[in-house]
C-alpha positions as CSV (number, residue, x, y, z in Angstrom):
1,X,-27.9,-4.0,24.6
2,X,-30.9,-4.7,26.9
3,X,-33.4,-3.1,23.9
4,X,-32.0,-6.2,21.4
5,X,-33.8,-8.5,23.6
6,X,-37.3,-7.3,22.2
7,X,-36.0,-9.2,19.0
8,X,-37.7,-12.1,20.3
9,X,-40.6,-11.3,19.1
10,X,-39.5,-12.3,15.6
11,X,-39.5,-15.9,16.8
12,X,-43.1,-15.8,16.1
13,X,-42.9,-15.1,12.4
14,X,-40.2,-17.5,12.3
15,X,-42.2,-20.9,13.8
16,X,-45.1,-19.8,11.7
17,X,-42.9,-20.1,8.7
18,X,-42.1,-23.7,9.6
19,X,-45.6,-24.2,10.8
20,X,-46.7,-23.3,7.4
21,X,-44.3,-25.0,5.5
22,X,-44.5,-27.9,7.6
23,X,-46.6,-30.9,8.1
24,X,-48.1,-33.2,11.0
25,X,-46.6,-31.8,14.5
26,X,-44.4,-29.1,12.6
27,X,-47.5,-27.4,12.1
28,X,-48.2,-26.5,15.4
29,X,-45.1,-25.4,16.3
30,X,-45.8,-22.2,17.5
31,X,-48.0,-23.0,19.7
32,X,-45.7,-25.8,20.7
33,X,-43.0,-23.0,21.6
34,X,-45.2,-20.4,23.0
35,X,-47.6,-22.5,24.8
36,X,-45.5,-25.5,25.9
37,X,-41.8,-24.4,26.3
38,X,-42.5,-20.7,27.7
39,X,-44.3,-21.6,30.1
40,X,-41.9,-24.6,31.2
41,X,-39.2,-22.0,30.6
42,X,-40.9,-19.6,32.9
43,X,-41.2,-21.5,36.1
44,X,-37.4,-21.8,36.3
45,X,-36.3,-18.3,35.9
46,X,-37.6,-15.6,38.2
47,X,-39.0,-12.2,37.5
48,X,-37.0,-9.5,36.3
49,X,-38.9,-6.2,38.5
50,X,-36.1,-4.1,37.1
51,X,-37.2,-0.3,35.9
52,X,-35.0,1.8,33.6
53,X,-33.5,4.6,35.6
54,X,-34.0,8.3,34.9
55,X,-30.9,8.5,31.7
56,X,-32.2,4.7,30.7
57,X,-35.3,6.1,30.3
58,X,-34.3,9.4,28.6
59,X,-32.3,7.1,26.0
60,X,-34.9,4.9,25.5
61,X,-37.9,7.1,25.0
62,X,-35.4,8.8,22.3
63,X,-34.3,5.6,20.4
64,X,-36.2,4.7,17.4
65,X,-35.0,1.4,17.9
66,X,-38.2,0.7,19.6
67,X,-40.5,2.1,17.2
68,X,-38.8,0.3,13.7
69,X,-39.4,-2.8,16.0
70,X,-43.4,-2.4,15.7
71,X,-43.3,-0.6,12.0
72,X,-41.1,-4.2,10.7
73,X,-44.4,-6.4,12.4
74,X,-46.5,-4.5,9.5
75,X,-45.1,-5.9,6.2
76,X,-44.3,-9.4,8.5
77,X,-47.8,-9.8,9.2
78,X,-49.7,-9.3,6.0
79,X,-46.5,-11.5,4.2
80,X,-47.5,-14.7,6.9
81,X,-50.8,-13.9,6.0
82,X,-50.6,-13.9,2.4
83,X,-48.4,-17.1,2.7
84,X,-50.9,-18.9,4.7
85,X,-53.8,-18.4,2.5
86,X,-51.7,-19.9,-0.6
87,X,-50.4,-22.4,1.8
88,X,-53.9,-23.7,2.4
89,X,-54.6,-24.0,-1.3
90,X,-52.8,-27.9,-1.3
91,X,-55.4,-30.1,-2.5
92,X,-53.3,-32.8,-0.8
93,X,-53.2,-31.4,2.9
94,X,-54.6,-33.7,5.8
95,X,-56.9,-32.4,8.3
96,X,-54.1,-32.4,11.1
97,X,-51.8,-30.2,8.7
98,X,-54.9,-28.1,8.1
99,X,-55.6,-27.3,11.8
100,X,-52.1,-26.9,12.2
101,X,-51.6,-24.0,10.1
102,X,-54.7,-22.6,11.0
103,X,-53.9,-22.1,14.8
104,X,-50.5,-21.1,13.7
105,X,-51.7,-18.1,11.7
106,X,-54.2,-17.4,14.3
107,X,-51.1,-16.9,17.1
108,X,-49.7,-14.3,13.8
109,X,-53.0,-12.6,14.2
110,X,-53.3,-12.5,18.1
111,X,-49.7,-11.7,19.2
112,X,-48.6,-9.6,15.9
113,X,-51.9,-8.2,14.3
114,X,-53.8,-7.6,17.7
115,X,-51.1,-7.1,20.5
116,X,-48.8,-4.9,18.2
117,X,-52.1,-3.0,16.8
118,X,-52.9,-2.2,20.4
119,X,-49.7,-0.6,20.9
120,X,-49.8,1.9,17.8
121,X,-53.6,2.1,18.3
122,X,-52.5,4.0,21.6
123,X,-50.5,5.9,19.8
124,X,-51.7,9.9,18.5
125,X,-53.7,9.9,15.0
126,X,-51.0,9.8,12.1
127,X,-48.8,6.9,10.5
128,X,-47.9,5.1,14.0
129,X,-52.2,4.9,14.5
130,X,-52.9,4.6,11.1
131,X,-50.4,1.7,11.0
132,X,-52.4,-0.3,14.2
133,X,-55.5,-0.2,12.4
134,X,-53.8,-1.8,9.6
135,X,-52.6,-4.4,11.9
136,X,-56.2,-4.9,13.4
137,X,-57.5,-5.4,10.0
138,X,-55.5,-8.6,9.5
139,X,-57.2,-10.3,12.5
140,X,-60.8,-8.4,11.6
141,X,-60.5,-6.7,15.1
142,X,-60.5,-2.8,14.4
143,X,-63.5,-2.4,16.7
144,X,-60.8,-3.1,19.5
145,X,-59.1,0.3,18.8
146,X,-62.4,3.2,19.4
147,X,-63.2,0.5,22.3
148,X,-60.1,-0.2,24.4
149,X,-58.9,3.4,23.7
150,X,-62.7,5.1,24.9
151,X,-64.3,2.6,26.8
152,X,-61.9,-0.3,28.6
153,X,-59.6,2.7,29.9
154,X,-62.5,4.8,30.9
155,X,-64.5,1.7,33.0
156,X,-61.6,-1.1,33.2
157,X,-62.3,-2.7,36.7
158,X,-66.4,-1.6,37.2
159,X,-69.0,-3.8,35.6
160,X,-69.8,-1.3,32.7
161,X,-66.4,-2.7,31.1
162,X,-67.5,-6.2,29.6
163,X,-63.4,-7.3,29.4
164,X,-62.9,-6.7,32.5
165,X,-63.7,-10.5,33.9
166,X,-65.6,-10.6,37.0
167,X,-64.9,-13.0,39.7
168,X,-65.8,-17.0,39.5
169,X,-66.4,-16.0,35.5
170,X,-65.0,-18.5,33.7
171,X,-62.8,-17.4,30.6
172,X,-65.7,-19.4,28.0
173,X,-68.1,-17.4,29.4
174,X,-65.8,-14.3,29.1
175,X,-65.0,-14.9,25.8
176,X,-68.4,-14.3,24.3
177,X,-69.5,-11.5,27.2
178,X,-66.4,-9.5,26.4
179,X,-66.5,-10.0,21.9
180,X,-69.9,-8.5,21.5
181,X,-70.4,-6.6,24.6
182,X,-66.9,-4.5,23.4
183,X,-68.0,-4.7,19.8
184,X,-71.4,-3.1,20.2
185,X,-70.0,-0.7,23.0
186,X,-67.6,0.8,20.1
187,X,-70.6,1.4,18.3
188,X,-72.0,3.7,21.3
189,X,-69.0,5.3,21.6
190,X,-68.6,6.5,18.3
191,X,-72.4,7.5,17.8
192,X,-71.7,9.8,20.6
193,X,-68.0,10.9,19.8
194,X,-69.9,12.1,16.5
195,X,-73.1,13.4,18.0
196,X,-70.6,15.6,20.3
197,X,-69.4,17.0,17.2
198,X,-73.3,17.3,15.9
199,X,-72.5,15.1,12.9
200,X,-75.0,12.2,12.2
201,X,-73.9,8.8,12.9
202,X,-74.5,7.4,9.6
203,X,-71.5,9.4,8.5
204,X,-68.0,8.2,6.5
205,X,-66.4,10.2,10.1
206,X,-67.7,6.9,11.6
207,X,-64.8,4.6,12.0
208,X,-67.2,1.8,13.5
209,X,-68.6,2.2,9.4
210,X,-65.1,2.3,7.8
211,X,-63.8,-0.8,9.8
212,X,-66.7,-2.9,8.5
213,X,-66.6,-2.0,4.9
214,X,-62.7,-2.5,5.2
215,X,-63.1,-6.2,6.7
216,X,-66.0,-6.8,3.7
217,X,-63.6,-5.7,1.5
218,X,-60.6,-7.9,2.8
219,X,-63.2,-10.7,2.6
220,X,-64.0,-9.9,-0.8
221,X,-60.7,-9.6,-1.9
222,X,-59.2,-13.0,0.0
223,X,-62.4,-14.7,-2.1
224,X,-61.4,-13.4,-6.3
225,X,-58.2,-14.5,-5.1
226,X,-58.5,-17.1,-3.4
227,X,-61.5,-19.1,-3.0
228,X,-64.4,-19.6,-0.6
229,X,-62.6,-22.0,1.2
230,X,-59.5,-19.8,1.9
231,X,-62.2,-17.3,3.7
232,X,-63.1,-20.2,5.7
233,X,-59.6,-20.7,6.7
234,X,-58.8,-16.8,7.3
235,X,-61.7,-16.5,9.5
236,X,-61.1,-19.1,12.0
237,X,-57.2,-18.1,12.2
238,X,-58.8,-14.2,13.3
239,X,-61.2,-15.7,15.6
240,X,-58.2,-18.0,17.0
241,X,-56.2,-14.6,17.5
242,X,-59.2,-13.1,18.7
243,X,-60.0,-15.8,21.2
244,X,-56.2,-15.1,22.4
245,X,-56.8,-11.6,22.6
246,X,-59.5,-12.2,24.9
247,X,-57.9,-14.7,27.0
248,X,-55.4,-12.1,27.6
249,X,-57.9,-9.4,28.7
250,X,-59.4,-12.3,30.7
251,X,-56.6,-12.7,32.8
252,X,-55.6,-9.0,33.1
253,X,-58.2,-7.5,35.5
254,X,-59.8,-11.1,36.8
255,X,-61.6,-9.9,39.9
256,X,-60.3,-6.1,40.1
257,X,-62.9,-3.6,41.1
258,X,-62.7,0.0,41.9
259,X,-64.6,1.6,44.8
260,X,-67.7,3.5,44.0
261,X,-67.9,6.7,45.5
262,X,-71.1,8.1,47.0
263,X,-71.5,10.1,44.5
264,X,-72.0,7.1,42.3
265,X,-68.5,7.6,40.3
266,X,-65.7,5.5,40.9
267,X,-61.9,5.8,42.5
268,X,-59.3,7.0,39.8
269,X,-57.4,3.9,38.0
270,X,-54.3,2.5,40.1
271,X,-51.7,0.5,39.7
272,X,-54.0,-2.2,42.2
273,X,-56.7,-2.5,39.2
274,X,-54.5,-4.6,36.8
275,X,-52.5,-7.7,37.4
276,X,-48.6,-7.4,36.4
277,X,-46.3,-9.9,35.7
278,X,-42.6,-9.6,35.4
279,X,-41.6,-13.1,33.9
280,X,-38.7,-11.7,31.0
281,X,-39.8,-14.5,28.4
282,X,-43.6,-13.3,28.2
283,X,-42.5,-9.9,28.5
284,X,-40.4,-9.4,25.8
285,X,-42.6,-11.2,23.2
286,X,-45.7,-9.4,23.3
287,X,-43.6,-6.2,24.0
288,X,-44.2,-5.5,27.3
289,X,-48.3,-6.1,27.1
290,X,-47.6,-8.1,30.8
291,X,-46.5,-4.8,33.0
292,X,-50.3,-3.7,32.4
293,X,-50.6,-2.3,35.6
294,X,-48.5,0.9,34.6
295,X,-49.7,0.7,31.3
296,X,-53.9,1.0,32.5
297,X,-52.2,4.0,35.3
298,X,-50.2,5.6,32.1
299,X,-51.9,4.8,29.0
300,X,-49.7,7.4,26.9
301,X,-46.4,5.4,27.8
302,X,-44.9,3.7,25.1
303,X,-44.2,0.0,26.0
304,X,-40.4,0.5,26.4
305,X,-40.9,2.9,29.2
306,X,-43.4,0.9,31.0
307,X,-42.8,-0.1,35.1
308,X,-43.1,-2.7,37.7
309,X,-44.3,-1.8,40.9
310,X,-45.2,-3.0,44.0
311,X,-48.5,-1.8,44.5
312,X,-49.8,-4.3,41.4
313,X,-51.0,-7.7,42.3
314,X,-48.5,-10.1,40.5
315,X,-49.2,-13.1,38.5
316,X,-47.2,-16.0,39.6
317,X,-46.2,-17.1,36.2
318,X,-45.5,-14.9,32.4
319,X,-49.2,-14.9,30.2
320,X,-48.1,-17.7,28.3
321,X,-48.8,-19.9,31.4
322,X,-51.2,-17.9,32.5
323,X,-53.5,-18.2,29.8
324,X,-53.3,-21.6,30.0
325,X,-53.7,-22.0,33.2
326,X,-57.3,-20.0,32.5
327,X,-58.4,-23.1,30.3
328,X,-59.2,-25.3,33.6
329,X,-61.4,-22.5,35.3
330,X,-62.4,-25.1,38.6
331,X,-58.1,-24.6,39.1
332,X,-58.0,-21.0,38.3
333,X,-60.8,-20.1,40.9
334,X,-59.0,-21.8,44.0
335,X,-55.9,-19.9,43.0
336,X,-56.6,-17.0,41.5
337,X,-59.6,-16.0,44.2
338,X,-57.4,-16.7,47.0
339,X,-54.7,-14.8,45.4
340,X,-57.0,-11.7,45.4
341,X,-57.9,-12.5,49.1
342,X,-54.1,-12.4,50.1
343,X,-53.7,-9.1,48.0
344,X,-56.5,-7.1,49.9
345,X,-55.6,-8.6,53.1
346,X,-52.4,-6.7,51.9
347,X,-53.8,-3.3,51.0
348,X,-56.1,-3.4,54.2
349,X,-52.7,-3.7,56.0
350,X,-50.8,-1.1,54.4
């Protein structure tokens, strides 16, 4: 029974229907849910550090349960975005309602189109991969994919990985640092994944190329339909779900670092190198994104399967919280530096 919790995921989908059907407050009430009750919620409920045992696991690595979970977020996503961009066609909509839905499709594009695509995007080439990229393509994030797959899991915790934030770096200046510097680092990667292969860059095997025509084609396609304004409206909700994305990666490695060997390469990743949390709520709703520790040491596991351990430095709150707490950076330094103080004091120790 403990896989039916991930249904909470749905409850996305579910506010943004409101949100987009609503008006005034009722506009923003996903981010009124995920925002302001989870992270209320979350203080009064402790974290659950549980791991499945060896036949848990077995079962759950079996069940497709898991897997129809992420394939349903496909057709949900593309539907609420759909929806939004006839919902933003009222001539008679206020400003407030406007900004309202916006945000509310952005959340769609961050938790479900991003979060979700980075879970299939993990996955081998075929359907499950092919379906991720999909996913990214509603939020105009595909980059994300040849990137975080090559590059953030290759250099996550050293200064050649721009989302891995760096101490006293505030998440503003993150935002911006990490977007582009990931971005153009995908394009690197590719040119030499290709030149490996002694095919030309400038080649329909670049996916860096087919990403971009696909996004100019989705543009192109929202506009006949649509109008210029819903393009407008569809690119601020991606760069809302971006801006979430990165918020997240913000507060996922904030003042990690490997050692550098002598030899100028660094320690392997550990489970140290990526803060976990364990709070059920934020958990279960970006399906299992929060136990990033294991998921940075295992990259291959799929997120049912993912552990807690003891060796991670632990958020004290779910990402909900978190990322807000990253909006008031003068707060998150005194906390979160002396947090990493008290966790090498730790190591040291041990």
């Amino acid at each position: 029974m403990r896989k039916f919790k991930y249904l909470a995921v749905f409850a996305l989908p579910l506010t943004t229907y409101y949100a987009l059907t609503g008006y005034g407050w009722v506009s923003y009430l996903p981010l009124i849910v995920f925002f302001g009750f989870v992270p209320l919620l979350e203080l009064f409920f402790p974290p659950d550090k549980r791991n499945l045992n060896e036949q848990e696991r077995i079962l759950a690595q079996k069940d497709r349960f898991y897997d129809v979970l992420l394939y349903l977020t496909v057709p949900i996503q593309w539907a609420a975005l759909t929806f939004f961009l006839f919902q933003t066609q009222e001539s008679s909509l206020d400003y407030t309602t406007l900004i309202g839905r916006t945000i509310s499709m952005g959340l769609m594009c961050g938790v479900i189109g991003i979060n979700v695509g980075h879970e299939l995007g993990h996955r081998s080439p075929g359907w499950d991969h092919l379906m991720g990229e999909i996913l990214m393509l509603s939020s105009l994030e595909n980059h994300f994919i040849p990137y975080h797959n090559n590059g953030h899991h290759l250099n996550v915790a050293t200064h050649s990985d721009p989302a891995t934030a760096r101490k006293n770096e505030s998440v503003y200046l993150f935002w911006f640092r990490s977007h582009f510097g990931s971005y153009f680092q995908a394009w690197r990667l590719e040119q030499h994944r290709l030149r490996r292969q002694a095919i030309h860059w400038f080649s329909w095997k670049n996916k860096m190329i087919k990403y971009t025509l696909a996004q100019i084609i989705l543009l192109i396609t929202i506009y006949l339909a649509f109008d210029l304004r819903a393009v407008l409206f569809f690119l601020t909700a991606s760069i809302f779900g971006i801006l979430l994305l990165e918020t997240v990666n913000y507060i996922e490695h904030y003042g990690l670092l490997r050692k550098q060997k002598k030899n100028g390469r660094y320690e392997r990743v550990q489970h140290h190198h990526s803060w976990n949390s364990d709070y059920v709520i934020g958990r279960v709703v970006l399906f299992e994104l929060s136990r990033h520790s294991d998921h940075h040491y295992k990259a291959n596991k799929h997120y049912q399967l993912l552990d807690s351990l003891d060796t991670s430095p632990q958020m004290p709150t779910g990402y909900p919280g978190m990322m807000v707490f990253a909006l008031f950076p003068p707060l998150w330094f005194r906390y979160m530096n002396k947090q990493i103080q008290v966790f090498h004091s730790k190591q040291n120790l041990t």
